[in-house]
N, C-alpha and C positions, 0 to 999 in steps of 0.2 A: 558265812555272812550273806551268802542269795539267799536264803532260806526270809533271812529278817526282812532283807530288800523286797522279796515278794511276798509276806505279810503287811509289811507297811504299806506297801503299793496297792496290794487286798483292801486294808483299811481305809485308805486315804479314797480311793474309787465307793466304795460303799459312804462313806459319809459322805463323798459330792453326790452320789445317786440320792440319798437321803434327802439333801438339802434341794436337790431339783426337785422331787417328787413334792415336796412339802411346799415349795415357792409356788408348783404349777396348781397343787388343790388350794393353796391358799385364794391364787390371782384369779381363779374361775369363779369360785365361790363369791367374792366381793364385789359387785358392781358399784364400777367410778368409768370417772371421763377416761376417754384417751391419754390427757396428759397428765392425770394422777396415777393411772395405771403405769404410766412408763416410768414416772420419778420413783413407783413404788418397787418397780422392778429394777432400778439402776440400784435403789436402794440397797434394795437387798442381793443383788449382785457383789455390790460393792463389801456388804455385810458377811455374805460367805465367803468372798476372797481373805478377807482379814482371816475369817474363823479356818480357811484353812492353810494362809500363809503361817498360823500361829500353831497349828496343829504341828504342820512338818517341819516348824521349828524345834518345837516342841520333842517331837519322835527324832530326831537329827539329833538334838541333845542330850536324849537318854540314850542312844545309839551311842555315840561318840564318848558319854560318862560310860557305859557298859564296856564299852572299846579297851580303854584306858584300866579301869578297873581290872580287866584281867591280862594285859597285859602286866599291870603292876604284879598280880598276884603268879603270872606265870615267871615273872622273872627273880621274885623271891623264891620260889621252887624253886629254879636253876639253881641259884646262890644256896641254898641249905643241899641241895646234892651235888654239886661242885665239894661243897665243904665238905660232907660226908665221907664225898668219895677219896677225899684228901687225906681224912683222918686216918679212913680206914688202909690207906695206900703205908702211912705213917705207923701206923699200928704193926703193919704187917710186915714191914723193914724193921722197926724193934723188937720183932718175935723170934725172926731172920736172926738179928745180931744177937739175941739170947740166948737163942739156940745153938750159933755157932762158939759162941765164947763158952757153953755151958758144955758142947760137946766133943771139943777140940776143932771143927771142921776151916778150913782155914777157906779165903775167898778163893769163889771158882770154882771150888769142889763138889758134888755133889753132897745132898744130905739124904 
């Protein structure tokens, strides 16, 4: 599980690097007033927080379905060798009683 925690932490860092580099060529490039520049920048302040409250929504949810998912499928593994092992426990006490009834050996005794 750190393995994915410092991938998405990789990810999540790289898209905010992303989103500064692209806001700072953007707000050089444009000349406007002081007060259009600042509303332009809360703007999109305000614009990349959403985009990345919803990212690591987003990756938290596939995280948590993935979570889930295998834990489902690790516990139905369980259950089919649990069962297995039952059968074959079963199996091998009627081979037991086969044997013995088949060879006269009575309980206890060696075969």
């Amino acid at each position: 599980m750190g393995y994915l925690k410092k991938k998405n932490k990789g990810l999540l860092y790289s898209f905010l690097a992303g989103t500064a580099v692209g806001t700072g060529i953007t707000l050089l490039t444009a000349p406007k007033s002081g007060r259009e520049l600042r509303g332009q920048i809360s703007d999109m302040a305000d614009d990349s927080f959403t985009k990345v409250k919803d990212y690591a929504s987003d990756a938290q949810n596939k995280l948590s379905e993935t979570y889930e998912s295998g834990k489902r499928a690790l516990s139905e593994k369980r259950m089919a060798m649990t069962s297995a092992m039952r059968r074959g426990k079963e199996a091998i006490s009627e081979e037991r009683e086969r044997q013995r009834s088949e060879f006269g050996h009575e309980e206890g005794t060696p075969m």
